[in-house]
PDB file of N, CA, C and O in Angstrom:
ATOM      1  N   UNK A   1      -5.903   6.269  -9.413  1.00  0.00           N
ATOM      2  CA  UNK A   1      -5.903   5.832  -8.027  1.00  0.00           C
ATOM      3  C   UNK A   1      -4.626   6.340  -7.359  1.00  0.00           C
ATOM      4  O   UNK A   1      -3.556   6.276  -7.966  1.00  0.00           O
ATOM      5  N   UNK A   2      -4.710   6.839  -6.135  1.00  0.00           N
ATOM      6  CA  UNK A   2      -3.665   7.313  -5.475  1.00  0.00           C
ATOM      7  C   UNK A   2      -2.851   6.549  -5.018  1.00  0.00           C
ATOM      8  O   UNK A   2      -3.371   5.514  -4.601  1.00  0.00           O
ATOM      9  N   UNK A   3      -1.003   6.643  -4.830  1.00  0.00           N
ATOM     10  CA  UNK A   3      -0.200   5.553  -4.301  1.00  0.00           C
ATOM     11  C   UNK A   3      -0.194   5.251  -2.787  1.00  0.00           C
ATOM     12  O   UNK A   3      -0.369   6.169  -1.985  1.00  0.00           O
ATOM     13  N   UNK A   4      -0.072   4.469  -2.539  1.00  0.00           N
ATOM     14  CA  UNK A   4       0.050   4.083  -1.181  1.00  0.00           C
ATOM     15  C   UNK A   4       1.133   4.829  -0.659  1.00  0.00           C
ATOM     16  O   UNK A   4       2.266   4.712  -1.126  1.00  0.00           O
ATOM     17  N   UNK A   5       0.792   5.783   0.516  1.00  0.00           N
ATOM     18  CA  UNK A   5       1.923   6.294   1.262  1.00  0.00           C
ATOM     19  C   UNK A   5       2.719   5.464   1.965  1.00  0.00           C
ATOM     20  O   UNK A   5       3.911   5.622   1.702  1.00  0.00           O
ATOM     21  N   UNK A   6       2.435   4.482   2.916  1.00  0.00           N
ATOM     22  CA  UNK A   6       2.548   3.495   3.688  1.00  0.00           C
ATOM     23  C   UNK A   6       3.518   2.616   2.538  1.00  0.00           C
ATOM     24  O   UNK A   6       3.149   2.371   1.389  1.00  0.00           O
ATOM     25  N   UNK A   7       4.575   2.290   3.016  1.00  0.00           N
ATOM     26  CA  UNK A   7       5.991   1.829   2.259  1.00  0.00           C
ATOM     27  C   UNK A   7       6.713   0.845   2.795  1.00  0.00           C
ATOM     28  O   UNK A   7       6.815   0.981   4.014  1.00  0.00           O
ATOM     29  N   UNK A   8       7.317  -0.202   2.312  1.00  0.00           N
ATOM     30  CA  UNK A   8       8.581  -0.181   2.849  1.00  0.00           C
ATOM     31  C   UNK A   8       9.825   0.409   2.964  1.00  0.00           C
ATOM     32  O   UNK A   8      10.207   0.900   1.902  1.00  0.00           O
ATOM     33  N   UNK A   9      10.511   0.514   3.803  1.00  0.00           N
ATOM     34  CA  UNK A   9      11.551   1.541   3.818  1.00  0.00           C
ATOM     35  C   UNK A   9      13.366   0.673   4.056  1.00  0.00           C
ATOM     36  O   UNK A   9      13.542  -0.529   4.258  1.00  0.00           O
ATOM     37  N   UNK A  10      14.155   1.453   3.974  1.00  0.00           N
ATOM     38  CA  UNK A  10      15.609   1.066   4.725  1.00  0.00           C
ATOM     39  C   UNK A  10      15.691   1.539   5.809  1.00  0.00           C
ATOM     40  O   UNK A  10      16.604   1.111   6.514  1.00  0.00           O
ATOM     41  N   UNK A  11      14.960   2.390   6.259  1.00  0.00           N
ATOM     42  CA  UNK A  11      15.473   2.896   7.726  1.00  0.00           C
ATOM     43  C   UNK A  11      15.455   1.510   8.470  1.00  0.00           C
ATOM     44  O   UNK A  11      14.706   0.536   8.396  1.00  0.00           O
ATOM     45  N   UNK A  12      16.871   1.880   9.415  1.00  0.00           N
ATOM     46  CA  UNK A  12      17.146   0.364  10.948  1.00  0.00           C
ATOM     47  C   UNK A  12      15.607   0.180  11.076  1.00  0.00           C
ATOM     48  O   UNK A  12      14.756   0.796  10.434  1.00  0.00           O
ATOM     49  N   UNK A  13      15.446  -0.566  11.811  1.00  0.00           N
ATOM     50  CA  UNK A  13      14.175  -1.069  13.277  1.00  0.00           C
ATOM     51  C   UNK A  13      14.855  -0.698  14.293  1.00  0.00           C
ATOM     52  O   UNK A  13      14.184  -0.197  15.196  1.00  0.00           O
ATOM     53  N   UNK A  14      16.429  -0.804  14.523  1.00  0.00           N
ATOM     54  CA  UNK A  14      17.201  -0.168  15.338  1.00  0.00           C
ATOM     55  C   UNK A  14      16.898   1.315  15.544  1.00  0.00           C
ATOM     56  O   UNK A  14      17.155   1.723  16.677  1.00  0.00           O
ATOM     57  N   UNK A  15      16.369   2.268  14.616  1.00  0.00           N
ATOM     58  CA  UNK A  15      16.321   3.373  14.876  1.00  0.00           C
ATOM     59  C   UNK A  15      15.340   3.743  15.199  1.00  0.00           C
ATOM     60  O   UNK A  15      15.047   4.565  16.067  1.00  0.00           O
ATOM     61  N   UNK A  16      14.597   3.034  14.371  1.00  0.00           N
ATOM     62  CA  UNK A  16      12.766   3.399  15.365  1.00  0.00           C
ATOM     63  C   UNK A  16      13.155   3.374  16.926  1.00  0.00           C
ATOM     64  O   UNK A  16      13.173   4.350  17.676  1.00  0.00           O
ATOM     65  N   UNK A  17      13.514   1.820  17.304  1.00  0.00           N
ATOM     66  CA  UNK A  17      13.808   1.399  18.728  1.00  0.00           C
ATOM     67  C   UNK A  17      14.173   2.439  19.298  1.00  0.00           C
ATOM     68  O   UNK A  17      13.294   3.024  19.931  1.00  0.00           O
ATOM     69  N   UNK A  18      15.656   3.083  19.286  1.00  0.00           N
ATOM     70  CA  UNK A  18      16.201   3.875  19.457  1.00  0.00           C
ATOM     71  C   UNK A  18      15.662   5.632  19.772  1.00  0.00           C
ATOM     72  O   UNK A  18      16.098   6.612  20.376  1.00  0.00           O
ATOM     73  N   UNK A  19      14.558   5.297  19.009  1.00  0.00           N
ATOM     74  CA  UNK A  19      13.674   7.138  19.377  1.00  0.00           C
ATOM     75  C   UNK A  19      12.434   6.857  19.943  1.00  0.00           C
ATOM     76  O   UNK A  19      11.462   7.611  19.897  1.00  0.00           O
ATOM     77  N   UNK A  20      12.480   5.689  20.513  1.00  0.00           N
ATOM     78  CA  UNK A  20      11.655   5.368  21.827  1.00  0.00           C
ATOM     79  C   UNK A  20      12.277   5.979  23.157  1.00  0.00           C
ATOM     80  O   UNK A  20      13.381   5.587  23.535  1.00  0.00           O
ATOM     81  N   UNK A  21      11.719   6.733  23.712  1.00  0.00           N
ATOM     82  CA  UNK A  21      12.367   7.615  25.291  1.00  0.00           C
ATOM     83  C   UNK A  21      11.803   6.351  26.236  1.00  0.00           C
ATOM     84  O   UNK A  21      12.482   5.531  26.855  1.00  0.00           O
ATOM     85  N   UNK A  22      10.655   6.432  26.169  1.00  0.00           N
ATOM     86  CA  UNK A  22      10.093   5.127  27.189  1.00  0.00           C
ATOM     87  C   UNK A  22      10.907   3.688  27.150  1.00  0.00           C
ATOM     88  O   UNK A  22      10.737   2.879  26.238  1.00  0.00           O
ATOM     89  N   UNK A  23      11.971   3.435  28.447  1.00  0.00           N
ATOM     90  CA  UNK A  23      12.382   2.554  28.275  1.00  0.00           C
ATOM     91  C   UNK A  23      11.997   1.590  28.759  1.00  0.00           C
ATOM     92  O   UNK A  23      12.812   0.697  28.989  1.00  0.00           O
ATOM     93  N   UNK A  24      10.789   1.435  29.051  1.00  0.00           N
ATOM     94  CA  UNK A  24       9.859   0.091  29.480  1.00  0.00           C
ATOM     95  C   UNK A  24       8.899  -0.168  28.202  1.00  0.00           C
ATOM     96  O   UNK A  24       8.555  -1.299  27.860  1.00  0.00           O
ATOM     97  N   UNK A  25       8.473   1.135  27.477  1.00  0.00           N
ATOM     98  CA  UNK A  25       7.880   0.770  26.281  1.00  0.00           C
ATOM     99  C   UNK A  25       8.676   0.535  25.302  1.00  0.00           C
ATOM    100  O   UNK A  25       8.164  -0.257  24.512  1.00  0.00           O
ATOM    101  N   UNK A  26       9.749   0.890  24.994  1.00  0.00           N
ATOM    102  CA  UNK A  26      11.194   0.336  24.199  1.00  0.00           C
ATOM    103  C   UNK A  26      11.335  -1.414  24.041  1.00  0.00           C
ATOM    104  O   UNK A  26      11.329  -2.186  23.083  1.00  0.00           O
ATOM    105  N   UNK A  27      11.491  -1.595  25.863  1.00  0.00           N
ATOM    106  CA  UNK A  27      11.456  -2.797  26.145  1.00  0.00           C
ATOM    107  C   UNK A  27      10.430  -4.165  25.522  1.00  0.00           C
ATOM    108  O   UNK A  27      10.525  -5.283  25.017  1.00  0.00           O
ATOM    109  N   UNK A  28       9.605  -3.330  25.896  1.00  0.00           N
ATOM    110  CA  UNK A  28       8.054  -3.706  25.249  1.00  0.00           C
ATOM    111  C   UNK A  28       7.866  -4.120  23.612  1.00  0.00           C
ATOM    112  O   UNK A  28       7.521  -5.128  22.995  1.00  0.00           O
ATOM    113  N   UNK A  29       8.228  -2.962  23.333  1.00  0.00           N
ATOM    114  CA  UNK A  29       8.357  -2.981  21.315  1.00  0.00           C
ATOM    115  C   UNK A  29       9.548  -3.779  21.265  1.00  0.00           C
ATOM    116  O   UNK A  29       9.225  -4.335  20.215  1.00  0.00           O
ATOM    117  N   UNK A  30      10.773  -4.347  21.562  1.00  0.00           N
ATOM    118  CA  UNK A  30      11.791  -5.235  21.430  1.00  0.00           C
ATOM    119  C   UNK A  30      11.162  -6.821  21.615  1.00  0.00           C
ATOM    120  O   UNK A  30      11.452  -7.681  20.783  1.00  0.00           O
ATOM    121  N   UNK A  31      10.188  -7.157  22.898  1.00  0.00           N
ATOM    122  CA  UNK A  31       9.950  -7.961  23.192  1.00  0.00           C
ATOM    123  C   UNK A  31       8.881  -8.529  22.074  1.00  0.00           C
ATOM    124  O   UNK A  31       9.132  -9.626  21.575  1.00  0.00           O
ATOM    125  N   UNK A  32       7.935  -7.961  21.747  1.00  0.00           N
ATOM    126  CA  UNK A  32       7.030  -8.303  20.914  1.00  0.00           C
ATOM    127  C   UNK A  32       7.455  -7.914  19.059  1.00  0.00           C
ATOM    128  O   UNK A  32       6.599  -7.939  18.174  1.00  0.00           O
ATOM    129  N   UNK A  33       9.000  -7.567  18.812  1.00  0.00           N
ATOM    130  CA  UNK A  33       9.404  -7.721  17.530  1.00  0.00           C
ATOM    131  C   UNK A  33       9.986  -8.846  17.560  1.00  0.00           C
ATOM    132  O   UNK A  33       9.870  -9.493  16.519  1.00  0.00           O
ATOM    133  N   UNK A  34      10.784  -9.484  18.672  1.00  0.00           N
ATOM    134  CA  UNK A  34      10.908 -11.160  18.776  1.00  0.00           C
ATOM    135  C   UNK A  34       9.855 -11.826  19.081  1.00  0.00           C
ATOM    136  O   UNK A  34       9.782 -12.875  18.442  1.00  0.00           O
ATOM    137  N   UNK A  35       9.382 -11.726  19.481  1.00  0.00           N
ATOM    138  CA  UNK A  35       7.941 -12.603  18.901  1.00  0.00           C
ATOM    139  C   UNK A  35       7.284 -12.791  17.655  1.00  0.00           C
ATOM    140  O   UNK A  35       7.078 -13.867  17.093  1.00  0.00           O
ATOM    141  N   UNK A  36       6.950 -11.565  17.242  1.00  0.00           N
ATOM    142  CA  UNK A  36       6.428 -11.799  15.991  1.00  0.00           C
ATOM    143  C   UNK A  36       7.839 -12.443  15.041  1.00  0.00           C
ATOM    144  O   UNK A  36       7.623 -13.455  14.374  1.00  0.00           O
ATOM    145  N   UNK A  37       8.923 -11.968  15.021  1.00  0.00           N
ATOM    146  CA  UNK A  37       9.388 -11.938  14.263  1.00  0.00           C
ATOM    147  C   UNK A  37       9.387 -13.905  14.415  1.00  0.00           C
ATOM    148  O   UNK A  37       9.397 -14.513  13.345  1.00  0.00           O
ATOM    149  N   UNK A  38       9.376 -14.753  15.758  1.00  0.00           N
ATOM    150  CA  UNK A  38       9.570 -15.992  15.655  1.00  0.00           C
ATOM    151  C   UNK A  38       8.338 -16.499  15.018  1.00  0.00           C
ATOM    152  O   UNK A  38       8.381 -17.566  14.405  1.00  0.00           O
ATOM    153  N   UNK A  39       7.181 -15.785  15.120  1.00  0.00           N
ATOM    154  CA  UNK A  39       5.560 -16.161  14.823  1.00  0.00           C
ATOM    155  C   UNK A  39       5.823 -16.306  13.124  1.00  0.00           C
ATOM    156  O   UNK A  39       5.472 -17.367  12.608  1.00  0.00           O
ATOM    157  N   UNK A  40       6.369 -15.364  12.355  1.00  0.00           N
ATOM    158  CA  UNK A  40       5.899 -14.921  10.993  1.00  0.00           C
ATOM    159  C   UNK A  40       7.103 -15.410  10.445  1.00  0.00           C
ATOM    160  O   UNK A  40       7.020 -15.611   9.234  1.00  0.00           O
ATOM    161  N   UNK A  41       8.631 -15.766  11.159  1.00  0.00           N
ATOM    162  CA  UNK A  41       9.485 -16.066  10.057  1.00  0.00           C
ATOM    163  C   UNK A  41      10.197 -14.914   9.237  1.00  0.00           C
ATOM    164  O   UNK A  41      11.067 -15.264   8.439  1.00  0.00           O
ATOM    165  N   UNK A  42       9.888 -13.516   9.375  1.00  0.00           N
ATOM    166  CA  UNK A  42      10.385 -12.970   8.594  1.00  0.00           C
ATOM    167  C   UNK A  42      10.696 -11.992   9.656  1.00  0.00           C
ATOM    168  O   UNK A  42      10.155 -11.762  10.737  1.00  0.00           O
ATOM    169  N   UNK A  43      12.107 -11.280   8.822  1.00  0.00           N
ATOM    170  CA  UNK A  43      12.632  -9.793   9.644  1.00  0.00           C
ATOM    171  C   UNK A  43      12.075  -8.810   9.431  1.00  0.00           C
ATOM    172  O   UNK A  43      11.778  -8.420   8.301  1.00  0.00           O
ATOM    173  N   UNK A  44      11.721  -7.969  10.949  1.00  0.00           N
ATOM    174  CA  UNK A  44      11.305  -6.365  11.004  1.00  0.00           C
ATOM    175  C   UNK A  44      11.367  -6.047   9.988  1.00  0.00           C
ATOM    176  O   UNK A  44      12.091  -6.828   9.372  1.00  0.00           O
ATOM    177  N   UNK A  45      10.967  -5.216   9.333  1.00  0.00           N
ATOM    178  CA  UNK A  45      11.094  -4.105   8.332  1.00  0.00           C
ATOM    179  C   UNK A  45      10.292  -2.931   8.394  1.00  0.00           C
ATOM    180  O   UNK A  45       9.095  -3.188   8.262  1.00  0.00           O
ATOM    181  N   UNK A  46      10.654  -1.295   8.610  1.00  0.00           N
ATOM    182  CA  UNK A  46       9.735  -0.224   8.721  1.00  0.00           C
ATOM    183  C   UNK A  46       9.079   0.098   7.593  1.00  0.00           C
ATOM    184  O   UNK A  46       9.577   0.326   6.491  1.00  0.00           O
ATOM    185  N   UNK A  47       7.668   0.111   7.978  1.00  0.00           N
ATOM    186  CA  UNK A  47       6.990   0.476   6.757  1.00  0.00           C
ATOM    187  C   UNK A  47       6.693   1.692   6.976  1.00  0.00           C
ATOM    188  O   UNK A  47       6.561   2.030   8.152  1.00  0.00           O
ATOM    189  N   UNK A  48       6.536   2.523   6.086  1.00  0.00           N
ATOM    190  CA  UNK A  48       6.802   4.278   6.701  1.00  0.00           C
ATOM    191  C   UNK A  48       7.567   4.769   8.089  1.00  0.00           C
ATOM    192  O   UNK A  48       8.447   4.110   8.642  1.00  0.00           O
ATOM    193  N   UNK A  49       7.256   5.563   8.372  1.00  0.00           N
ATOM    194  CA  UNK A  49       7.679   6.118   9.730  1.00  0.00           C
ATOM    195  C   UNK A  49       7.387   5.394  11.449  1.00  0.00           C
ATOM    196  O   UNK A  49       7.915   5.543  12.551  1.00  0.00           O
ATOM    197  N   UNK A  50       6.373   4.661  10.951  1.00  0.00           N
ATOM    198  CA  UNK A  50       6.034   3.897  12.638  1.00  0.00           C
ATOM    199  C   UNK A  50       5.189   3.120  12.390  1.00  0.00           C
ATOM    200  O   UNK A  50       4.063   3.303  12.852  1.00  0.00           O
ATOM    201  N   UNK A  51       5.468   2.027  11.596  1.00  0.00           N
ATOM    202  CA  UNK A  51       4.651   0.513  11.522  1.00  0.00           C
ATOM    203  C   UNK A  51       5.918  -0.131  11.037  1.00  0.00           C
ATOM    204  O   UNK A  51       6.584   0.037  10.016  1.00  0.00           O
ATOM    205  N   UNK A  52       6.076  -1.075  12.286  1.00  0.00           N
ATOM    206  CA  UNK A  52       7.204  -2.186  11.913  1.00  0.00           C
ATOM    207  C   UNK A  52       6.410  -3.354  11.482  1.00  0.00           C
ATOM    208  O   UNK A  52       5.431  -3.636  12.173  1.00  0.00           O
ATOM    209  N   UNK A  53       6.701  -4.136  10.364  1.00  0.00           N
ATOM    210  CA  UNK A  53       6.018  -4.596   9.652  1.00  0.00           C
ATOM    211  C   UNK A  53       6.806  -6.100   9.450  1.00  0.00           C
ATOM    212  O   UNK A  53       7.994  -6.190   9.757  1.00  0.00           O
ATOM    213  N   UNK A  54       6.044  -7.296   8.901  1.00  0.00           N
ATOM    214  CA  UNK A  54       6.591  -8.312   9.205  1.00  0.00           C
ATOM    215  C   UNK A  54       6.252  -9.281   7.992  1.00  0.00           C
ATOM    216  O   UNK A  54       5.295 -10.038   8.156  1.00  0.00           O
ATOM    217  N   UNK A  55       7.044  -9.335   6.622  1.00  0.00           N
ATOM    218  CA  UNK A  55       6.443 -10.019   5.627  1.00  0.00           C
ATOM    219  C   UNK A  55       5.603  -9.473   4.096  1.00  0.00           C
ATOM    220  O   UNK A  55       4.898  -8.515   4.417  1.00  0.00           O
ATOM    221  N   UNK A  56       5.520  -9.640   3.235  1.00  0.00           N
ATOM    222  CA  UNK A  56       4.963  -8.525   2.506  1.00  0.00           C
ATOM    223  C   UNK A  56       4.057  -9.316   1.407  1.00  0.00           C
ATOM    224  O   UNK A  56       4.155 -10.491   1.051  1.00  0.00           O
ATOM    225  N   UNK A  57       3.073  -8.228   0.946  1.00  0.00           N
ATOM    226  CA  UNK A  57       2.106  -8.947  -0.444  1.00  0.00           C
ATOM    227  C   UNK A  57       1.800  -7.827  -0.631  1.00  0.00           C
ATOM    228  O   UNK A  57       1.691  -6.777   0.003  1.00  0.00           O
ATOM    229  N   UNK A  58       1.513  -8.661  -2.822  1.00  0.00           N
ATOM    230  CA  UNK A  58       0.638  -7.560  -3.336  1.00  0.00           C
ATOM    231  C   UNK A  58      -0.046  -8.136  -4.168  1.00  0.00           C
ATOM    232  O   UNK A  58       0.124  -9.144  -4.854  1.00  0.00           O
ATOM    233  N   UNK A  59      -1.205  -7.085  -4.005  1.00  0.00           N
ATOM    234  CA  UNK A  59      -2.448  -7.199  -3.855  1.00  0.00           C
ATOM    235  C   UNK A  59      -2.676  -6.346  -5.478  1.00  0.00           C
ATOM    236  O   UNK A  59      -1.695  -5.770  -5.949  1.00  0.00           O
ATOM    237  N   UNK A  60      -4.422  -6.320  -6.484  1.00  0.00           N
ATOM    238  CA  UNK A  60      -4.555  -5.760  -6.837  1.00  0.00           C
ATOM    239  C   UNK A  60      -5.567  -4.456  -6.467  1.00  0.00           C
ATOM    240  O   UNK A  60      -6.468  -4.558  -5.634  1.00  0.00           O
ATOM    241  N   UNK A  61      -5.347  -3.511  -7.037  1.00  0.00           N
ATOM    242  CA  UNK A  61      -5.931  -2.442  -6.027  1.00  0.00           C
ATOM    243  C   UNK A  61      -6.657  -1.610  -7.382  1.00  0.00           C
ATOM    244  O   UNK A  61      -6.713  -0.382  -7.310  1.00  0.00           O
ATOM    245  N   UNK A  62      -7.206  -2.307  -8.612  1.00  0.00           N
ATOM    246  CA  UNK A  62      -7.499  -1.319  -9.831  1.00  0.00           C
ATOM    247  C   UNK A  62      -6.853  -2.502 -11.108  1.00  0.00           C
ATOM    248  O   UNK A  62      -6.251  -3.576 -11.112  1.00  0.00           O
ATOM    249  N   UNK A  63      -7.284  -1.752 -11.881  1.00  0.00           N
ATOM    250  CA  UNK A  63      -7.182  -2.643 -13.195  1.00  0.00           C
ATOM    251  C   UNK A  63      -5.898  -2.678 -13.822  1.00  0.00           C
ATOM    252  O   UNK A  63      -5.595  -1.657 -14.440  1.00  0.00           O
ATOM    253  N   UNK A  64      -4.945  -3.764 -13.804  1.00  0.00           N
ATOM    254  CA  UNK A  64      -3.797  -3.658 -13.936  1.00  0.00           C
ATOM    255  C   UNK A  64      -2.601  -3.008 -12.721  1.00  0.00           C
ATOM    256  O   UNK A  64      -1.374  -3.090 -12.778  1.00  0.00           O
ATOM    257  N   UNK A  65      -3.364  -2.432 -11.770  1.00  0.00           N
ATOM    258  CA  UNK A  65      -2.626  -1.861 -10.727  1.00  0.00           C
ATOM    259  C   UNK A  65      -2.755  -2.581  -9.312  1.00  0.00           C
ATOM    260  O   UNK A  65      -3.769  -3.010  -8.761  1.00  0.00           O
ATOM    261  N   UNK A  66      -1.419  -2.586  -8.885  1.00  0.00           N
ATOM    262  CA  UNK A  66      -0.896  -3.724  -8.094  1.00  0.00           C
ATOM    263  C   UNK A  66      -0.159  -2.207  -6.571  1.00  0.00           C
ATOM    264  O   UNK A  66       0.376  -1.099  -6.614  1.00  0.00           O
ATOM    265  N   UNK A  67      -0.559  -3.041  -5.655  1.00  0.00           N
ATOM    266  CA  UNK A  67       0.178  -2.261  -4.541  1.00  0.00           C
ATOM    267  C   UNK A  67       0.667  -3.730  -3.483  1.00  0.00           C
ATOM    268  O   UNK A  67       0.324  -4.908  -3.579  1.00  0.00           O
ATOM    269  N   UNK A  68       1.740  -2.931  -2.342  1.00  0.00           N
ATOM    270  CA  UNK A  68       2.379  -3.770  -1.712  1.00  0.00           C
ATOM    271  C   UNK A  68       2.339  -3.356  -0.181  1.00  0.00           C
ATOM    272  O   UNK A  68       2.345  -2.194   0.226  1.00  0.00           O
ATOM    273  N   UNK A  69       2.298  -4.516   0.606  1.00  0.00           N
ATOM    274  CA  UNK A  69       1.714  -3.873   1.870  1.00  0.00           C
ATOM    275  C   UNK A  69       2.517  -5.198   3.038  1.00  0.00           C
ATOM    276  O   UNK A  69       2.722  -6.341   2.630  1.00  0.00           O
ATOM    277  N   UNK A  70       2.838  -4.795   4.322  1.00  0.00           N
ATOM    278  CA  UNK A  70       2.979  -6.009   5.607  1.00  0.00           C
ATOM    279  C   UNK A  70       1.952  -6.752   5.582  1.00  0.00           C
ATOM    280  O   UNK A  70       0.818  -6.292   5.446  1.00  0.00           O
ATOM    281  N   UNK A  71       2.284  -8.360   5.745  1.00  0.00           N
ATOM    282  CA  UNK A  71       1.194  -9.063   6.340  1.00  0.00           C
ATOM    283  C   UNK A  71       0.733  -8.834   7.501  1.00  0.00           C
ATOM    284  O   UNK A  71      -0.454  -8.789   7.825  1.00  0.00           O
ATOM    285  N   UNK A  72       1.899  -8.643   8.329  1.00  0.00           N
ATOM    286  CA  UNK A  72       1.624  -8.249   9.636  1.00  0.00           C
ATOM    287  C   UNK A  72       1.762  -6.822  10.191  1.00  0.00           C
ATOM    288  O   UNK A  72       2.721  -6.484   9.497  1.00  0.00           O
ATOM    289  N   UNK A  73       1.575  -6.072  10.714  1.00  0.00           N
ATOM    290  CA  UNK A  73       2.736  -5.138  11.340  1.00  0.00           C
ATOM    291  C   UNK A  73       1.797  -4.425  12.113  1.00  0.00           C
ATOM    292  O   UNK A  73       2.170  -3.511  12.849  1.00  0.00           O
TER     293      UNK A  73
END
């Protein structure tokens, strides 16, 4: 079975934010990462390149094989 590309990562949430040009959609993605983030209890975290993600589980995905994914994001 193939690995999940889709990750958690270290990159900021600051930096995603940050390579947003649209600063009303910037605004936008700030406003609704405090939200969720008050909804779910847990901090941003980028999961690959552009899913900010909020919380984590794993799941089995195959026999003995386990993958990990956002509850939210």
């Amino acid at each position: 079975m193939a690995e999940n590309k889709t990750k958690a990562t270290v990159v900021p949430v600051s930096e995603y934010l940050a390579a947003i040009e649209s600063e009303q959609r910037r605004t936008d993605v700030e406003a609704l990462i405090d939200v969720m983030q008050r909804v779910t209890g847990e901090p941003p975290v980028m999961w690959g390149s552009s899913i900010v993600g909020f919380g984590s589980y794993r799941y089995e995905c195959g026999k003995n094989k386990w993958a990990e994914s956002c509850i939210v994001g």
